[in-house]
Structure formats: structure tokens, C-alpha cells
Residue frames relative to the residue before (quaternion, step in Angstrom):
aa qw qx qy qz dx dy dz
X 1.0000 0.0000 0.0000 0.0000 0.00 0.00 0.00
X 0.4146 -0.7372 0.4698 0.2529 3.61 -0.88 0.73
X 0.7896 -0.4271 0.1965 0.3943 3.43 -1.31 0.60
X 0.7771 0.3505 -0.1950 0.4850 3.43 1.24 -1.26
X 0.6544 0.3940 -0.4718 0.4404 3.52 0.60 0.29
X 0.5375 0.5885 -0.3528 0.4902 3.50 1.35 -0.48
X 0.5411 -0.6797 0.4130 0.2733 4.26 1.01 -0.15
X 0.4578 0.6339 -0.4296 0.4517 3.47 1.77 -0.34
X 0.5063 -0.6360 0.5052 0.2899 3.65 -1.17 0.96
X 0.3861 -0.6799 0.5437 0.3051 4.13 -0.75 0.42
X 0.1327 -0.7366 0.6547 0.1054 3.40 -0.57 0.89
X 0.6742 -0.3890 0.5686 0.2662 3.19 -2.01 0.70
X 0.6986 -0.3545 0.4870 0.3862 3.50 -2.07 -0.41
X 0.8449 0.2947 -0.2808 0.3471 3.08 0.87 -1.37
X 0.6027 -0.5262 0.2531 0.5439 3.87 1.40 0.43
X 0.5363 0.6103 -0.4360 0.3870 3.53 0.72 -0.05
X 0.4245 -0.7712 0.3853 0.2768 3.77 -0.69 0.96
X 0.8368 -0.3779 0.2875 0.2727 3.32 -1.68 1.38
X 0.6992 0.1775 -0.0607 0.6898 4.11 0.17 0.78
X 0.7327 0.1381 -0.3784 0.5485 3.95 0.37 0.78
X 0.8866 -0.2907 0.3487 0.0891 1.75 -2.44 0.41
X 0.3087 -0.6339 0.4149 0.5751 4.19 -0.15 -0.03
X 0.7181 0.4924 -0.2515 0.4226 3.74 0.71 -0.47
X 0.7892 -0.4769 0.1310 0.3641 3.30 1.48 0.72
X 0.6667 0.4413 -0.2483 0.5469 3.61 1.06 -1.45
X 0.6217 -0.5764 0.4393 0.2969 3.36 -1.54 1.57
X 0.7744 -0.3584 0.3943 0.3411 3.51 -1.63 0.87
X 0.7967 0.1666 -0.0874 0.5743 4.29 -0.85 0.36
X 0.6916 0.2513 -0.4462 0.5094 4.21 0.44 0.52
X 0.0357 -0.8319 0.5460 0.0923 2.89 -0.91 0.57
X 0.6734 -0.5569 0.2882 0.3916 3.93 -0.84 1.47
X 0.3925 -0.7420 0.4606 0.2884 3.84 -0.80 0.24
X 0.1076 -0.8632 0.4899 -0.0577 3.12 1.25 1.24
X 0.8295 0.3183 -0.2191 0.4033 3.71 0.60 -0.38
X 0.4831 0.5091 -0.4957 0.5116 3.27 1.29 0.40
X 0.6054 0.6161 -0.3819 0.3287 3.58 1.23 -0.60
X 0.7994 0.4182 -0.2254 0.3677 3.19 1.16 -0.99
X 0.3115 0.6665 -0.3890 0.5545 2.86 1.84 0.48
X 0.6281 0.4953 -0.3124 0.5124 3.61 0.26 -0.43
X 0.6992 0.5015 -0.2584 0.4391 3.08 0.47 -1.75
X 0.6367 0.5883 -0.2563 0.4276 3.50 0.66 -1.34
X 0.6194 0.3116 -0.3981 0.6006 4.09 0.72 -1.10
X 0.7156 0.4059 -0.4692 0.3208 3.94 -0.27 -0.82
X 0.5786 0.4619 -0.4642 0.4861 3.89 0.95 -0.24
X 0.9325 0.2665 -0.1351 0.2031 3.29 0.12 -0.90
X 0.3070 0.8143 -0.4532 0.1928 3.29 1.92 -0.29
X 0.4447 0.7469 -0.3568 0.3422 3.89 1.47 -1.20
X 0.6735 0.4798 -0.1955 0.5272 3.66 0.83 -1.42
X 0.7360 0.4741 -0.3126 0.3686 3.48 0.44 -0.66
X 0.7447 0.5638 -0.2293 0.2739 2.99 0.56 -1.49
X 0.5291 0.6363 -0.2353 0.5097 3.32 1.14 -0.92
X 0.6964 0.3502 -0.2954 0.5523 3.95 0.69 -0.89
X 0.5610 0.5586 -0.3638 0.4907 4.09 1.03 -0.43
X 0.8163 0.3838 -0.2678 0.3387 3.12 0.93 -0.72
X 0.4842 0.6594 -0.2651 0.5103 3.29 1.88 -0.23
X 0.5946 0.5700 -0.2300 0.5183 3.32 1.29 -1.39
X 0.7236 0.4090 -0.2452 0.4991 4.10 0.50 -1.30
X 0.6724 0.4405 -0.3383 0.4893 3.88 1.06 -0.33
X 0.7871 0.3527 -0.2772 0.4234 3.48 0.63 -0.54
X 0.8287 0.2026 -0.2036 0.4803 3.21 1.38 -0.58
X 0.6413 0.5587 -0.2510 0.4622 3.73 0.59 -1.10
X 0.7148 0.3423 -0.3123 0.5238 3.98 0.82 -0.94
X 0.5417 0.5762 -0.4189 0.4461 4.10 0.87 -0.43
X 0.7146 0.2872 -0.2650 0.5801 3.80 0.66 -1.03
X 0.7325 0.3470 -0.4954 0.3125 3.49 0.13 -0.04
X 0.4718 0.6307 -0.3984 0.4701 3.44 1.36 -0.35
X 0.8451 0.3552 -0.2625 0.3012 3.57 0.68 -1.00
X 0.3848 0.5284 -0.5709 0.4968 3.63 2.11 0.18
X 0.5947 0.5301 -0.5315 0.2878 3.90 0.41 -0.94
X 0.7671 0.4339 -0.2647 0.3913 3.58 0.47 -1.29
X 0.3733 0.6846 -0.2914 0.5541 3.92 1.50 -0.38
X 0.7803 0.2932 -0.1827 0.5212 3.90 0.81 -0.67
X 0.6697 0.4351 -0.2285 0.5568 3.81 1.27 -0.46
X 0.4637 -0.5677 0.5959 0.3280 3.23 -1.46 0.50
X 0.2249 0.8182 -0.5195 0.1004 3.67 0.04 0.45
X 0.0731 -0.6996 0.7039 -0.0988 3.47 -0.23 1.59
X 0.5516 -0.6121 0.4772 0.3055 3.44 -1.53 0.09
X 0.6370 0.4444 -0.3863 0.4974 3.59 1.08 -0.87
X 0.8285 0.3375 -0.0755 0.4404 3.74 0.49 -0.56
X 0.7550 -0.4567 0.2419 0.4037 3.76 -1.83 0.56
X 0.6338 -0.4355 0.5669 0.2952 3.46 -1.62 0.30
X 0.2428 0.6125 -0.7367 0.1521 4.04 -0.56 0.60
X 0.5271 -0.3833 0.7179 0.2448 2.76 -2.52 1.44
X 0.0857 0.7230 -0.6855 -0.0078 2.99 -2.09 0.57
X 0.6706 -0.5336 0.3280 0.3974 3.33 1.33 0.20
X 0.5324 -0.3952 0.5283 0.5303 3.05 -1.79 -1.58
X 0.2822 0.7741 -0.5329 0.1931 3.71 0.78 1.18
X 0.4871 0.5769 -0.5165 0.4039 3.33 1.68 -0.65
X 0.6596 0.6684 -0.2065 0.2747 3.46 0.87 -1.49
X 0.4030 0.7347 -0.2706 0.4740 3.50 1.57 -0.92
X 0.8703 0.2481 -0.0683 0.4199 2.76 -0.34 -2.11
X 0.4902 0.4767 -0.5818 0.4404 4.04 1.07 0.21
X 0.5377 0.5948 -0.4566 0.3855 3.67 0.75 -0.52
X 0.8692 0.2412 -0.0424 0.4295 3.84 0.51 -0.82
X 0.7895 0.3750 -0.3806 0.3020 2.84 1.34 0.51
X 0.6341 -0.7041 0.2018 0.2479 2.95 -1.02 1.65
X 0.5344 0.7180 -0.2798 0.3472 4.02 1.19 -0.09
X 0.7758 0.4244 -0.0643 0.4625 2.60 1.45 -1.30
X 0.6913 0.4203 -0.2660 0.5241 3.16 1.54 -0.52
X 0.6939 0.2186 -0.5135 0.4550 3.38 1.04 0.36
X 0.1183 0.7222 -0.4531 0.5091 3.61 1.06 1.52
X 0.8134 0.2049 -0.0974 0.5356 3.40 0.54 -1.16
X 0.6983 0.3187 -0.5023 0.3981 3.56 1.02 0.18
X 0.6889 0.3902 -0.5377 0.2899 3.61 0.47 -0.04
X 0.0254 -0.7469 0.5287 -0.4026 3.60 1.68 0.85
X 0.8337 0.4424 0.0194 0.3299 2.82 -0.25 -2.11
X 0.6967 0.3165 -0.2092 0.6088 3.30 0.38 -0.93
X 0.7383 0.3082 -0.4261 0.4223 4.14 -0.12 -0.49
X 0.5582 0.4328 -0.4337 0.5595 4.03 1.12 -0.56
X 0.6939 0.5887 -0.3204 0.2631 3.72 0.07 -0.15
X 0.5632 0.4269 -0.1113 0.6987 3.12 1.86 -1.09
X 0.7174 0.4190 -0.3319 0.4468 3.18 0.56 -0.55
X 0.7607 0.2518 -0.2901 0.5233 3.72 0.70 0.07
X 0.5396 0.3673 -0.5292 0.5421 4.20 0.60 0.05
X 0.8396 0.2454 -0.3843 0.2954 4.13 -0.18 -0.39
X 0.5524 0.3819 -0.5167 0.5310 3.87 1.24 0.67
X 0.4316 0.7331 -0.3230 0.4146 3.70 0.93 0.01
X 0.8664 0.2522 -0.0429 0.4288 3.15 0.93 -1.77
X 0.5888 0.4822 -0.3098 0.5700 3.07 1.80 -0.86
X 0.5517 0.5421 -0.4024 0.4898 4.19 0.96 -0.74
X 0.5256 0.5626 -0.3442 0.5373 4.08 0.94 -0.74
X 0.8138 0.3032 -0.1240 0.4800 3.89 0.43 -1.48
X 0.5641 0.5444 -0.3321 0.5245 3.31 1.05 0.13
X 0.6778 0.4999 -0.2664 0.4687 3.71 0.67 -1.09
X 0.6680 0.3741 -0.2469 0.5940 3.82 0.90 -0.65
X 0.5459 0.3840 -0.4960 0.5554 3.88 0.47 -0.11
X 0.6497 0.4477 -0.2903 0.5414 4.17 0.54 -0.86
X 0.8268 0.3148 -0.3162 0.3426 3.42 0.26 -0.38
X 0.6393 0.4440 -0.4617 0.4254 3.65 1.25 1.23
X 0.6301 -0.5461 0.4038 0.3765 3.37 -1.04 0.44
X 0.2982 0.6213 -0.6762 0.2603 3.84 -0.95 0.93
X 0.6571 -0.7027 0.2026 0.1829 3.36 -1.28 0.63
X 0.6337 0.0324 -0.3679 0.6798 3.69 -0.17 0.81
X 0.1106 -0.7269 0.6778 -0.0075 3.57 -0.29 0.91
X 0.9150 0.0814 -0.1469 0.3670 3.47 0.68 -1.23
X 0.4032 0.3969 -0.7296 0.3842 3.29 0.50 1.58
X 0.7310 0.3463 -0.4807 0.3387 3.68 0.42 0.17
X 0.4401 0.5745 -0.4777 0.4982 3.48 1.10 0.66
X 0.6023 0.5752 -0.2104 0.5120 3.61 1.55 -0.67
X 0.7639 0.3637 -0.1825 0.5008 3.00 0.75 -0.73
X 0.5906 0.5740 -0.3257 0.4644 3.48 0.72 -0.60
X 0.7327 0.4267 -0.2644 0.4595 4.14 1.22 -0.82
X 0.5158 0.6851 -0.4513 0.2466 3.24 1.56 -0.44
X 0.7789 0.4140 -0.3725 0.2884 4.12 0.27 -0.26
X 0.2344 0.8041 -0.4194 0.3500 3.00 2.12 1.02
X 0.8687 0.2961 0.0571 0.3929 2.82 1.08 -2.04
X 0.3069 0.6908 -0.4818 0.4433 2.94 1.74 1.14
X 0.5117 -0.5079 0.5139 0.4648 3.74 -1.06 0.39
X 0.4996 -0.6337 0.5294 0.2618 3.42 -1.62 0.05
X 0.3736 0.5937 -0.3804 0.6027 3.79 1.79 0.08
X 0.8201 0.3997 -0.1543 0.3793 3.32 0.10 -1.41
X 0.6149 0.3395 -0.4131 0.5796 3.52 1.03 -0.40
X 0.7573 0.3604 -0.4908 0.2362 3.86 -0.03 -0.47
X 0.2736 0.7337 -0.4549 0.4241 3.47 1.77 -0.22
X 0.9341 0.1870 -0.1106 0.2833 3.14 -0.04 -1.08
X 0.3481 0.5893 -0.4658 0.5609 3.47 2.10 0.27
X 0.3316 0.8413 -0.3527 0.2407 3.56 0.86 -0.81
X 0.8017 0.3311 0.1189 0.4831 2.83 0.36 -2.61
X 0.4754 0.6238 -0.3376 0.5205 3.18 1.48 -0.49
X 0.7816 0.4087 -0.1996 0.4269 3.67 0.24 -1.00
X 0.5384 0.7233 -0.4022 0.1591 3.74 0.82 -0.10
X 0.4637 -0.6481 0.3496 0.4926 3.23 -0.08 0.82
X 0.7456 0.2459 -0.2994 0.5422 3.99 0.23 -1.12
X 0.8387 0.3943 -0.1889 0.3248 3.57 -0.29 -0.88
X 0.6278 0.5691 -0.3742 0.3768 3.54 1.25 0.02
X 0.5191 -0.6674 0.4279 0.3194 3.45 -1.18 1.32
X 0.2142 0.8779 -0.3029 0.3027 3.46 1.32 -0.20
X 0.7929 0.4732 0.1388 0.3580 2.64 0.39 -2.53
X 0.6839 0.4252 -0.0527 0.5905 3.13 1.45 -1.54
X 0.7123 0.3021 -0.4385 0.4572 3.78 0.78 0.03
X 0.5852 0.5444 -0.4301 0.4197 3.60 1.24 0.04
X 0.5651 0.4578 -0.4151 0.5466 3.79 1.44 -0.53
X 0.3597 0.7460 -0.3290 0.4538 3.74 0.60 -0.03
X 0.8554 0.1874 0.0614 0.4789 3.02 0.24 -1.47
X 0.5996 -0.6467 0.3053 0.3591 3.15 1.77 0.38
X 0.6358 0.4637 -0.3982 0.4714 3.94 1.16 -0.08
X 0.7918 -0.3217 0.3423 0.3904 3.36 -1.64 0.53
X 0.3171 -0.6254 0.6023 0.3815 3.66 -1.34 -0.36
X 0.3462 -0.7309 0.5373 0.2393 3.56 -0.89 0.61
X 0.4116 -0.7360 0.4280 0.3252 3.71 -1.19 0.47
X 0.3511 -0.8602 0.3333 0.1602 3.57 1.55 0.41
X 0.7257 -0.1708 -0.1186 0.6559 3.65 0.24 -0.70
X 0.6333 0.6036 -0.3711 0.3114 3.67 0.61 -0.28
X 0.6617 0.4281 -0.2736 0.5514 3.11 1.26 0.93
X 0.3893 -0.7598 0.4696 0.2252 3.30 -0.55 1.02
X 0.7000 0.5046 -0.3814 0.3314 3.69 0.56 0.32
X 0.5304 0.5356 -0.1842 0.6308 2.96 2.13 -1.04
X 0.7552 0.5913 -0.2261 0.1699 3.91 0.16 -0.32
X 0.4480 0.5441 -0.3606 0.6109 2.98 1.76 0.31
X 0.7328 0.4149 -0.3268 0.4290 3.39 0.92 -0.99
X 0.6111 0.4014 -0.3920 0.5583 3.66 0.60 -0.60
X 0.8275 0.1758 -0.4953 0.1976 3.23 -0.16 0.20
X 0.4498 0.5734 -0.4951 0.4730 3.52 1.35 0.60
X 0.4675 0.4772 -0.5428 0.5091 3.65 1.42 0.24
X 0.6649 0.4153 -0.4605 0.4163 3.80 0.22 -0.68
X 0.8178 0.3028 -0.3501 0.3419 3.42 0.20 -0.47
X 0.4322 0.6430 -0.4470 0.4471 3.46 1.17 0.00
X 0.4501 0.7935 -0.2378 0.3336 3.52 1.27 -0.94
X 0.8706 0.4063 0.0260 0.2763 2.23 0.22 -2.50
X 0.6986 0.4993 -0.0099 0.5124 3.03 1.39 -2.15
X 0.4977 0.6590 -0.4228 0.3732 3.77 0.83 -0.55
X 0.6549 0.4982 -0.2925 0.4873 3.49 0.65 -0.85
X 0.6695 0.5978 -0.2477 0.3648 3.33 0.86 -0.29
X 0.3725 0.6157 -0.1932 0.6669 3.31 1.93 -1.02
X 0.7805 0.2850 -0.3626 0.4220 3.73 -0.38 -1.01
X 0.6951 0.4380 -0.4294 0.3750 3.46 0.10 -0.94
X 0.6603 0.4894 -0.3909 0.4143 4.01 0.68 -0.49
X 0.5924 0.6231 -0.2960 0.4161 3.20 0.99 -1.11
X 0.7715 0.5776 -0.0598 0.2599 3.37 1.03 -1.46
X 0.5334 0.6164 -0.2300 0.5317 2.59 1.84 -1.16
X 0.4344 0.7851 -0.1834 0.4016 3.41 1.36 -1.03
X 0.9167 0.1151 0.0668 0.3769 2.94 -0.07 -1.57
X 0.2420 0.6839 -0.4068 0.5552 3.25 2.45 0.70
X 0.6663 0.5681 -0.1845 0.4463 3.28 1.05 -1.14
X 0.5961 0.6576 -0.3533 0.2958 3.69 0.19 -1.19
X 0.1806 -0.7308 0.5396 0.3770 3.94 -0.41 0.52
X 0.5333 -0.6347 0.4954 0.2595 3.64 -1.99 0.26
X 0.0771 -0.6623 0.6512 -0.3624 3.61 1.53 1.28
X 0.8777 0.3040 -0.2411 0.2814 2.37 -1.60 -1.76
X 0.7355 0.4485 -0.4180 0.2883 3.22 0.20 -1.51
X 0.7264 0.5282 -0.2226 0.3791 3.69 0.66 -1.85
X 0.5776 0.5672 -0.3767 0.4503 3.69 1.48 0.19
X 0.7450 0.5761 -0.1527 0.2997 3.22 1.17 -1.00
X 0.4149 0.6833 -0.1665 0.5773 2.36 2.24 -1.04
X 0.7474 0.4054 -0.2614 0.4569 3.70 0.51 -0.92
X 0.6558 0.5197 -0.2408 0.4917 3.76 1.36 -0.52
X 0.4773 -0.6444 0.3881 0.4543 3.60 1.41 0.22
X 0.6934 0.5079 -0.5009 0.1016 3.78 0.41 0.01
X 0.5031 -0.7972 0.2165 0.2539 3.43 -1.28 0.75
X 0.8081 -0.1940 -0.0173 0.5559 3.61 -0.84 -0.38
X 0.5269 0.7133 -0.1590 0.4338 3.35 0.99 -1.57
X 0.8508 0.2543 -0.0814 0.4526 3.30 0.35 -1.17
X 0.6183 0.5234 -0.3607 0.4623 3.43 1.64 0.62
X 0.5444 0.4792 -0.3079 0.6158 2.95 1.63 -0.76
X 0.6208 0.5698 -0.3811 0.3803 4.05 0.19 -0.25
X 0.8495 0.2579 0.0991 0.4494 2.96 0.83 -1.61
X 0.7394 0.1468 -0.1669 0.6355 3.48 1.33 0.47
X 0.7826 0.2878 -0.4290 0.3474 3.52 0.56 -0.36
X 0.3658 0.8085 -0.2688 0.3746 3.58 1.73 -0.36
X 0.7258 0.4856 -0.1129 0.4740 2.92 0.91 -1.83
X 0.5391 0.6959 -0.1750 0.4410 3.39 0.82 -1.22
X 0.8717 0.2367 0.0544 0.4255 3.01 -0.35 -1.49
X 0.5279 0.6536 -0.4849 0.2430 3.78 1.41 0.09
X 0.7092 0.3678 -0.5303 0.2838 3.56 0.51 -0.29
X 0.4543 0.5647 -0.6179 0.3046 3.95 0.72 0.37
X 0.6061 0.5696 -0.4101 0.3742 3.64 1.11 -1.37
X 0.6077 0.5954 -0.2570 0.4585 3.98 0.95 -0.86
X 0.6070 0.2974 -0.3231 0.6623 3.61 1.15 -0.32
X 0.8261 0.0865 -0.3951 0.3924 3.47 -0.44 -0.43
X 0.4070 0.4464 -0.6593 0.4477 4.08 0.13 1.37
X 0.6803 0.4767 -0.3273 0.4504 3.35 0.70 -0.77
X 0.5818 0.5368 -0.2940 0.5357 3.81 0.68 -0.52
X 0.6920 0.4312 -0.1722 0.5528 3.77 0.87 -1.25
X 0.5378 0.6107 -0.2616 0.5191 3.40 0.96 -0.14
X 0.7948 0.1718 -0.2271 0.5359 3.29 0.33 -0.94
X 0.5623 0.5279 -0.4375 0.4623 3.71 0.46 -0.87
X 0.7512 0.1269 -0.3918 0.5158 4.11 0.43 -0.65
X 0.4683 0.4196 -0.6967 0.3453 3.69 -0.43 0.88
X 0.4766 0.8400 -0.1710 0.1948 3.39 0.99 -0.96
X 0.6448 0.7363 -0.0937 0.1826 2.25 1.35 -2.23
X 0.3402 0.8759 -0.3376 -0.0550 3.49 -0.43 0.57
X 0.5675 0.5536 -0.3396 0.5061 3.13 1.69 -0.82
X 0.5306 0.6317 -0.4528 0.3382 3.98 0.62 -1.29
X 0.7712 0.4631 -0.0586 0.4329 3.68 0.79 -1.72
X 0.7215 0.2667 -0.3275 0.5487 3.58 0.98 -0.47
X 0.6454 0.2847 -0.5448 0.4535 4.06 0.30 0.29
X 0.7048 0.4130 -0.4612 0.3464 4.10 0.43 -0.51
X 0.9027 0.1284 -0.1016 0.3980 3.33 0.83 -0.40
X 0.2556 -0.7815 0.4835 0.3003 3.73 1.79 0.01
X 0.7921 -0.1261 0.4078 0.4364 3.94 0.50 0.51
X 0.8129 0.4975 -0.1706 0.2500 3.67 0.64 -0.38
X 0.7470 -0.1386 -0.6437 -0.0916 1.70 -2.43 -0.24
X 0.7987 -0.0141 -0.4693 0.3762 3.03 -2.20 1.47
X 0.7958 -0.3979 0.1856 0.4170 3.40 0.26 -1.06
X 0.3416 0.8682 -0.3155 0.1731 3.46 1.82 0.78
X 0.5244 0.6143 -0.2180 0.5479 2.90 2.09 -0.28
X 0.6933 0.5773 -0.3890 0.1865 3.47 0.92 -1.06
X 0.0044 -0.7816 0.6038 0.1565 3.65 -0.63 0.52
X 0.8390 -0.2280 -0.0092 0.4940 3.59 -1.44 -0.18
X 0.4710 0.8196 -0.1304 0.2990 2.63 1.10 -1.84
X 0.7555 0.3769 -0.0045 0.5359 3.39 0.43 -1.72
X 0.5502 0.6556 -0.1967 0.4783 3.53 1.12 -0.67
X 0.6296 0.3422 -0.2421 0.6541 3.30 0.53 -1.64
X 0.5221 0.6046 -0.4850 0.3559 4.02 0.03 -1.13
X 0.8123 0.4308 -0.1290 0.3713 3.04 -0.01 -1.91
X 0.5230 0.6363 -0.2798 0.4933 4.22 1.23 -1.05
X 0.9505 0.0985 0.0019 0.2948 3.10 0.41 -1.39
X 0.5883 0.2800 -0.3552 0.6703 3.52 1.53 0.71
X 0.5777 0.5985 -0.3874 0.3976 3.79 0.76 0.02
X 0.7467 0.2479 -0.0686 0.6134 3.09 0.71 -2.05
X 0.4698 -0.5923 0.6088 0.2406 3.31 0.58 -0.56
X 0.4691 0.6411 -0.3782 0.4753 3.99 1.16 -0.11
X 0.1215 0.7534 -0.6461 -0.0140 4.06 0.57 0.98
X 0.6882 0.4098 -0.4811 0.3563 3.93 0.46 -0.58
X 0.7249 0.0733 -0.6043 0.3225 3.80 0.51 0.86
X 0.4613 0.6260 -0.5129 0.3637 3.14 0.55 -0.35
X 0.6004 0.4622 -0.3389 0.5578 3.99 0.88 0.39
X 0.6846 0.2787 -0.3200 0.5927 3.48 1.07 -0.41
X 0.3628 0.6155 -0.4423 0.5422 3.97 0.98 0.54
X 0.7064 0.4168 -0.2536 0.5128 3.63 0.43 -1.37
X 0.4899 0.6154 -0.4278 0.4453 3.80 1.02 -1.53
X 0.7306 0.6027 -0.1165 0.2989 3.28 -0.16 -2.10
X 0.7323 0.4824 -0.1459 0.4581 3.48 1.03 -1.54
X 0.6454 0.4625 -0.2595 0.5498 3.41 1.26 -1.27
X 0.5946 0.3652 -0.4770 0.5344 4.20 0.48 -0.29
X 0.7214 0.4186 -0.4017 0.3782 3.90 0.03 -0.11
X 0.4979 0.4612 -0.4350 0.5917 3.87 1.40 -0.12
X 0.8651 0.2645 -0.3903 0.1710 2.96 0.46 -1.00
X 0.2795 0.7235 -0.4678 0.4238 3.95 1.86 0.13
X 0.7544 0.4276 -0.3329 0.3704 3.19 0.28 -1.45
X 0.5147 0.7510 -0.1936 0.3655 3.36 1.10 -0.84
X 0.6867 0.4905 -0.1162 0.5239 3.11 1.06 -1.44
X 0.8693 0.2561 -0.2075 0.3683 2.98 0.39 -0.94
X 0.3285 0.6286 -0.4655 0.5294 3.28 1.66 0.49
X 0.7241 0.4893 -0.1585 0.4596 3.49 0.37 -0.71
X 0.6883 0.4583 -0.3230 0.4602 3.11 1.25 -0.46
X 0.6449 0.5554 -0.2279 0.4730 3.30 1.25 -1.07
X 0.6217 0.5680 -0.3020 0.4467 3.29 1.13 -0.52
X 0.6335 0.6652 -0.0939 0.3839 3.45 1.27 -0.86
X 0.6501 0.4940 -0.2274 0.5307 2.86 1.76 -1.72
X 0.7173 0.5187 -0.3005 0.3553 3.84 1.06 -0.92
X 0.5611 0.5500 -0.4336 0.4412 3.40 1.31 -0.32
X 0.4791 0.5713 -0.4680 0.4744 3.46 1.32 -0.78
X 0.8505 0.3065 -0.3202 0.2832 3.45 -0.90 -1.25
């Protein structure tokens, strides 16, 4: 009797029965051979990882949780460790330092990013035509990038003195008053969103630029043929174009001026009384001054949910335009 009327399965050459696989599994399934090496792959390599998790939870993840712990405790330095809750929080609610703390926040991170924004925007198109030494004045124009931020306010510093600044003396020059720059509380937010406009502006162009290095000469050599003019290319094609670089470097300018701290605490430590003082300077002042780290930790708490709002909704808006 033959194999198949006898009930005996037919087997292949290589011994594997008639309808499989040579390794056994039925004809159309096939073994999850890659989920193994997937496995295989984390047990080889978990070694590489772990080490960078553990760098990552020490430098970052154990600091912020350490600093919600200290955010809930009276914890001064001269004295004991008391729970207190969300009282640290409370008293940020009423108190009147801190909240005008977070607006000039607001108002110096604001100025400080629409006029390197707009002038970094009018700068990048003047850089991005051909005329002659273009790049020493592309050189020259990045240099108060790559100055330290000590060293330039050092030397805005001297700039600003009422008698001895050069400041003073090129505005008597020109026949206007001298101004009291930082030594005035009305003038001191702005001068110092002039230093950092300065500084940070150069930064804007190069992103912007890179940008518009990029941009094809379509559009342009069409428009050109449709009669429209300069104005109406740069509105209506180079604008568009080039917005998601403008969206990084607001978003960069953004965080560097919340940041802000060294520029503001050698030109003006907070001053004079306290027209300068932003969060920054605040937390500074809370927690090596008074010595008062359990709030001046719920300050930082507080600060870091408002980077991260703004954040959000940067990101959102950014999101909605890719949509449409």
C-alpha cells in the first residue's frame, strides 16, 4: 500500500512533511524570527543604554524632583527642614515682588525677541544679495555673537555712565540730551533689551539666512514675469517660504531671553531698587541672598510651568499651520 493510502504523512527530500516549511511551520506562517532578534538585540545592548539613563536621571530627573521636594518644606539654610505644603505656593500668589518679577519677565523677553526677530529678518535679505565685501560685513556683523555675555556687559557697563560714558558724549554730539540709561528706572528695561538685541540679533540672521539661501528662484522668476514688485515678493513669497526658520529663531529668542541672567545681573544686579529684577534675579536673590531655597524652589517650580505653557502653545500654533 502506498504512503498516502497507508495515512503516513509524505515527506519532502529534506524530511520535513509534505505542506511545511523545511523548519517545520505549515506552508503561509511564517516563525517570528524578527521579533526574536528584537529581544536578542535589547539583551545585547541594554549595557549602552543604561549608563546614559543613568546620567540623564542624575543630572536631570533627580535635580527637579529634589527641587518639588524642597518647594513643599520650609527649608532655609540657617535653620530646620518643616513640611508646609502648597504654602510656599500661596504666598507666590500674593506676593507683590514676585509678580511684578514675572511681568518685566514678560515685557524684557518680549522686546527682546520681536526687535532681533525683525531687525535679524531685515538684515538676512540685505546679506542675502551680492555687493562687495559682502563677507567681511557678514563677518563683522556676527562678531557680538561670539563675545561672552560677562564681557560684553562689562563693557556696556562703561558705556552707560552717566559722566564718563561714550554713550553720553555721542548723543551730546549730535546735540540731544544725555540719557540716564541703566540708572534709571524707566530707561532700564529698554537698554537692556538694547544689549541683548545687540548681542542676539546676529543670531536671527544667520537662521533666517540659511533659509532664504535655500528658497528656489521659481516663484521669484515668475513674478518677475507678472509685473510684481520688490515689496510684493518679499510679502508674498519670501515671508511665506522662509516662515518656519523665522519660528525657530523666535523660539530660540524666547528661551535664551527668559534665561537671561548674567547680561542683567553685572549691568545692573536687579537695579536700581528693583526695576530690573526679573525671575531670574529673584530666584538669584531668594536663594543665595535670603538663603530661603524652599521658596525660591517653588519660584523655579512656578517658572518652569510658564516655559513650559509658552512652549506649548508655541508648538501648538506651529502645528496648526503645517496643518492648513
Amino acid at each position: 500500500m502506498s504512503a498516502t493510502t497507508s495515512g503516513a504523512p509524505v515527506r519532502t527530500t529534506t524530511g520535513a512533511p509534505l505542506g511545511t516549511t523545511t523548519n517545520g511551520a505549515p506552508l503561509g506562517v511564517r516563525r517570528p524570527a524578527g521579533r526574536r532578534r528584537g529581544r536578542t538585540y535589547v539583551r545585547r545592548y541594554w549595557m549602552f543604554a543604561v549608563p546614559a539613563a543613568l546620567v540623564v536621571a542624575a543630572v536631570i530627573v533627580f535635580p527637579w524632583l529634589f527641587t518639588l521636594v524642597m518647594s513643599v518644606n520650609d527649608w532655609k539654610v540657617s535653620g530646620n527642614v518643616y513640611y508646609v505644603g502648597l504654602a510656599n505656593y500661596t504666598h507666590l500668589l500674593h506676593d507683590d515682588r514676585f509678580l511684578w518679577a514675572v511681568a518685566r519677565t514678560l515685557y524684557f523677553t518680549t522686546a527682546a525677541v520681536v526687535l532681533p526677530v525683525v531687525i535679524g529678518l531685515w538684515a538676512a535679505v540685505c546679506f542675502a544679495r551680492k555687493f562687495r565685501l559682502r563677507g567681511a560685513a557678514r563677518t563683522a556683523f556676527i562678531l557680538p555673537m561670539m563675545a561672552t555675555p560677562v564681557a560684553i556687559a562689562l563693557v556696556w557697563t562703561m558705556m552707560f555712565h552717566p559722566q564718563l560714558g561714550v554713550l553720553n558724549y555721542l548723543l551730546t554730539l549730535v546735540g540731544l540730551p544725555p540719557s540716564s540709561w541703566v540708572y534709571s528706572s524707566d530707561t532700564v528695561i529698554p537698554t537692556l533689551v538694547m544689549v541683548e538685541t545687540w548681542q542676539w540679533t546676529p543670531l536671527v540672521m544667520l537662521i533666517v539666512l540659511g533659509g532664504i539661501s535655500s528658497l528656489p528662484v521659481d516663484p521669484y522668476e515668475a513674478a518677475v514675469i507678472d509685473g510684481a514688485s520688490g515689496w510684493q515678493m518679499f510679502r508674498y513669497i519670501t515671508v511665506p517660504l522662509i516662515w518656519p526658520f523665522i519660528v525657530v529663531a523666535a523660539v530660540m529668542r524666547i528661551i535664551d531671553a527668559l534665561k537671561a541672567f548674567d547680561t542683567i545681573f553685572v549691568i545692573t544686579n536687579g537695579g536700581p531698587g528693583t526695576s530690573s529684577e526679573t525671575i531670574n534675579m529673584l530666584l538669584y536673590q531668594t536663594a543665595f541672598g535670603y538663603y530661603d531655597l524652599g521658596y525660591a524652589s517653588a519660584m523655579v517650580v512656578v517658572f518652569f510651568v510658564l516655559i513650559m505653557l509658552l512652549s506649548l502653545v508655541l508648538l501648538r500654533t506651529r502645528q496648526q499651520e503645517l496643518t492648513l
